[in-house]
C-alpha positions as CSV (number, residue, x, y, z in Angstrom):
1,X,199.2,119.4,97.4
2,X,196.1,121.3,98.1
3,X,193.1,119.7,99.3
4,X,190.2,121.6,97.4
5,X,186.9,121.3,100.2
6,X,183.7,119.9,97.9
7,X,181.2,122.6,97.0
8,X,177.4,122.3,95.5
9,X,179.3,120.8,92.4
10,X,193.8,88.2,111.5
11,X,193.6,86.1,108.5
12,X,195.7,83.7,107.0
13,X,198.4,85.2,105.1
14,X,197.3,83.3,101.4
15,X,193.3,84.8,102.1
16,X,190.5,84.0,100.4
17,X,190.0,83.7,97.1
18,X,186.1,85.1,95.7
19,X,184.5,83.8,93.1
20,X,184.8,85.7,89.9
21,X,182.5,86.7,87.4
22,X,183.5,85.4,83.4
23,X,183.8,89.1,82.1
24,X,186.6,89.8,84.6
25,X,188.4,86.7,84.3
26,X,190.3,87.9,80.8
27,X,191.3,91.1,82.9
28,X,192.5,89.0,85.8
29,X,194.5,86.7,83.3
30,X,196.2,90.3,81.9
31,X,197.2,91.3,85.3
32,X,198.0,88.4,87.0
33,X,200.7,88.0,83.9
34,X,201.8,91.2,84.4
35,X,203.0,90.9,88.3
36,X,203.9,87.3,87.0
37,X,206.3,88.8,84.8
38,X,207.3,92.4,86.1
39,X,208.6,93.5,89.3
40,X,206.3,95.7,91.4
41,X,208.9,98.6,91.4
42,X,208.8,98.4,87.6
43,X,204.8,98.8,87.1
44,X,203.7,102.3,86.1
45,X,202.0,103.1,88.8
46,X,204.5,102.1,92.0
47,X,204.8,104.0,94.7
48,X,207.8,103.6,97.3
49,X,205.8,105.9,99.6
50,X,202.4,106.5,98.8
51,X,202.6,110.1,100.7
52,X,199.3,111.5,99.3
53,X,197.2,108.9,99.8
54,X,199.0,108.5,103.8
55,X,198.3,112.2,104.0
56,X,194.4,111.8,103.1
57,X,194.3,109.1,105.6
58,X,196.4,110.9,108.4
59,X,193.7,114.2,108.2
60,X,190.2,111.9,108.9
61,X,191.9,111.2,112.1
62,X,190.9,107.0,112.0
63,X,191.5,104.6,115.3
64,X,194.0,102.1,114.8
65,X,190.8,99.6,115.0
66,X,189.2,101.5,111.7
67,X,189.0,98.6,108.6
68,X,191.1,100.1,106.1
69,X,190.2,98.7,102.8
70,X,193.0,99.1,100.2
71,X,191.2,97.6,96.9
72,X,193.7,97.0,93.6
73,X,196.3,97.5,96.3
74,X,198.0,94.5,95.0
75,X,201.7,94.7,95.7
76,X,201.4,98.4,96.6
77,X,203.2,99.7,99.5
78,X,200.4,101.5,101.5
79,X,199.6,98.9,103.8
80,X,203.2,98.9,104.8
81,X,203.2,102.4,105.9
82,X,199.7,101.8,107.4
83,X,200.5,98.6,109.4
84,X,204.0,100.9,110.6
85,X,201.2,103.2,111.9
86,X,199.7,101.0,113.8
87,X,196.5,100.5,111.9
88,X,195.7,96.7,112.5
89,X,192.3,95.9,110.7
90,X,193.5,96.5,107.2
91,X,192.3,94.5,104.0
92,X,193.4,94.3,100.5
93,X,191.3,93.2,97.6
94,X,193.0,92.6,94.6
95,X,192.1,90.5,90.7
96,X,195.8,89.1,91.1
97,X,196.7,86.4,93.2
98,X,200.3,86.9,92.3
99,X,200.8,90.7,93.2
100,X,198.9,90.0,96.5
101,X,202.2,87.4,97.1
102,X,204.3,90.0,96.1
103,X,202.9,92.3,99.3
104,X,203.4,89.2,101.4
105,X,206.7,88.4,100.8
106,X,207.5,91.7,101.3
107,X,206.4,91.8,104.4
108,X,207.5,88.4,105.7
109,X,205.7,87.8,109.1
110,X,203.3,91.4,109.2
111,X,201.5,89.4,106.3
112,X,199.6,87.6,109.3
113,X,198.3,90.7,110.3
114,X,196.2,91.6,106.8
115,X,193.2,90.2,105.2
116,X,194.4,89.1,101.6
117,X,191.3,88.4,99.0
118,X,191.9,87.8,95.5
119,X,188.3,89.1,94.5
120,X,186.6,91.3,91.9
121,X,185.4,94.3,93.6
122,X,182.3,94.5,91.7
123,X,180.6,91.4,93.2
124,X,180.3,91.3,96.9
125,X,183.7,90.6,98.1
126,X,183.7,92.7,101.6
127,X,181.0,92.2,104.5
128,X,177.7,94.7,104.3
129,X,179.0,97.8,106.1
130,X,182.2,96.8,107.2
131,X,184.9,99.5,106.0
132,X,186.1,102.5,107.6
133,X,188.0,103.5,104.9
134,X,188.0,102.2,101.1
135,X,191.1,103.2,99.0
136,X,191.5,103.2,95.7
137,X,194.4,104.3,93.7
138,X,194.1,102.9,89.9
139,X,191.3,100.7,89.5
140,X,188.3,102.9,89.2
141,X,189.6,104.2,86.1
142,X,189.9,100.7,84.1
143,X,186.0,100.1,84.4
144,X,185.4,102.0,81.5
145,X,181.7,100.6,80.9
146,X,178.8,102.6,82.6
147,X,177.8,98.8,83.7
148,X,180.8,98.1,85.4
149,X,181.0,101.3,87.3
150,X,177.7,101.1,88.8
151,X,178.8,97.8,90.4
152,X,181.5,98.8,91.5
153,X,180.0,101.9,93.5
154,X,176.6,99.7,94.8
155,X,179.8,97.6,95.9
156,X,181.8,100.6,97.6
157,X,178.1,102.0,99.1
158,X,177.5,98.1,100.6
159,X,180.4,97.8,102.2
160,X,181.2,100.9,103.5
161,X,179.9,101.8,107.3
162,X,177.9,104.9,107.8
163,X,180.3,108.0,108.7
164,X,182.7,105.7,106.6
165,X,184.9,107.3,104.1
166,X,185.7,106.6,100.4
167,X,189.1,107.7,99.1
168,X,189.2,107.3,94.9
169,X,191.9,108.5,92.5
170,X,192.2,108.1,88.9
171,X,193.8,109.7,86.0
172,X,192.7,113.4,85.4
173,X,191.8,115.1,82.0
174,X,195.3,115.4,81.6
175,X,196.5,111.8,82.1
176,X,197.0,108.5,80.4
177,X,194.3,107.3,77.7
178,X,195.6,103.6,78.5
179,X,197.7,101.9,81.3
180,X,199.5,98.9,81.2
181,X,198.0,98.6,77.4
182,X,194.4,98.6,78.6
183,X,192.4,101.5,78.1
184,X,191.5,103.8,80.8
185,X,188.6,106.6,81.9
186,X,189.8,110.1,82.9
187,X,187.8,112.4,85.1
188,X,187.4,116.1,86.3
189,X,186.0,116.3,89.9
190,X,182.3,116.8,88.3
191,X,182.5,113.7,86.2
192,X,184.1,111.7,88.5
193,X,181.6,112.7,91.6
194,X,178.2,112.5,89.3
195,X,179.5,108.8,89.0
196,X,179.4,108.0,92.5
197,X,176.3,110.4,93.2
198,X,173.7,109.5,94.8
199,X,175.5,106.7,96.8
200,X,178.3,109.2,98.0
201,X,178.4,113.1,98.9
202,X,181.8,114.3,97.5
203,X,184.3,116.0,100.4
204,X,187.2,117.3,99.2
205,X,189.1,117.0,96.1
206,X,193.2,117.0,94.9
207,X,195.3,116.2,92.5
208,X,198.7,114.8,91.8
209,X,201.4,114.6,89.6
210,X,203.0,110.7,89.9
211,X,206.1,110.0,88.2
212,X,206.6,106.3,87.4
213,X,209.7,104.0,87.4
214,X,210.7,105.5,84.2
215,X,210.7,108.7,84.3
216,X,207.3,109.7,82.7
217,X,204.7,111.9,84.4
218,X,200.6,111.0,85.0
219,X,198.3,113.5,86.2
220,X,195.6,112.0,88.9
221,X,192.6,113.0,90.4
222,X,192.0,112.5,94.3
223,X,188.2,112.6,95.4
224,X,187.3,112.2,98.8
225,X,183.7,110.9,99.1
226,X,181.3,110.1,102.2
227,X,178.2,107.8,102.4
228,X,175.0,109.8,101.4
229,X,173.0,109.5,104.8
230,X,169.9,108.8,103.3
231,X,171.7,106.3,100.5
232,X,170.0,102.8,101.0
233,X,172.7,100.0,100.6
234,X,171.6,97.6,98.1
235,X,170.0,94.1,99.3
């Protein structure tokens, strides 16, 4: 893995659950049938260790009091390796009630120690400037209307705190055109960093090659974004 730098180019273990805008109630019905129905080492996209994304984390050098943000982390194994770390302020935001009681289980009593909220990330699910740290691995990449996308950033810019830190990574050029039988957006660094400008100055970028529970391979992009100072947060 090389990390490219950018250049001019306690809550209760079941959580909340937000309310939910009608457009993204068919796409939590499709995922909420798929953890219903698969096994979270099956999905695509699983992870036993999430070592890129841990390695991202591990160089901006957070407190264990940061608010880590996982969002889509559903019954991905990040906050694990995070809440093994230390790290005790950690969130994750997912569409699917069942994959967040996949995480729990797995977890048995650490679940007390995460904020679970079945929400949909573009409406205001997270407290104005209240995140160290948002991660996203997989989610960015299913808004695939300009719409949705601009939510979901005014979202990301809202909740994250000045000298915050955004980590995003979706499929590259290279990857998947659909995931999970949905259809997907790919990026290149320039495409994926003019849709988070002006609300975010891109860092550093990366990219990985994941290989899923069946063998196949999926190129991804890994962007490391920071809150533009001078970025107003929306009202």
């Amino acid at each position: 893995m090389v990390l490219v730098p950018s250049t001019e180019i306690a809550v209760p273990a079941a959580g909340p659950t937000m309310p939910i805008a009608r457009k993204a109630m068919q796409s939590k019905d499709h995922w909420e049938t798929v953890y219903a129905t698969k096994p979270p080492t099956e999905v695509s996209w699983y992870q036993s260790a999430p070592t890129l994304s841990l390695d991202l984390i591990r160089k901006l050098d957070l407190p264990a009091d940061a608010t880590i943000a996982d969002i889509g982390g559903g019954a991905a194994t990040l906050v694990d390796h995070l809440l093994s770390q230390g790290f005790h302020r950690l969130v994750v935001v997912d569409l699917a009630g069942h994959a967040l009681a996949a995480a729990r289980d797995r977890l048995g009593a650490r679940a007390a120690g995460v904020r679970w909220i079945v929400g949909d990330v573009t409406t205001p699910v997270l407290p104005e400037a209240s995140v160290d740290l948002w991660h996203d691995r997989a989610v960015f990449h299913f808004l695939t209307e300009s719409e949705d996308r601009g939510a979901y950033v005014a979202q990301a810019r809202r909740a994250v705190r000045p000298g915050g830190h955004l980590i995003i990574a979706t499929f590259a050029l290279d990857g998947p055109t659909q995931c999970s039988g949905l259809p997907v957006a790919r990026y290149d660094v320039a495409g994926l960093r003019a849709e988070f400008a002006p609300a975010f100055d891109l860092v550093a970028h990366t990219t990985e090659t994941h290989t899923t529970p069946a063998g196949h391979t999926q190129s991804f992009l890994y962007c490391h974004f920071v809150p533009h100072p001078s970025a107003l947060m929306p009202d």
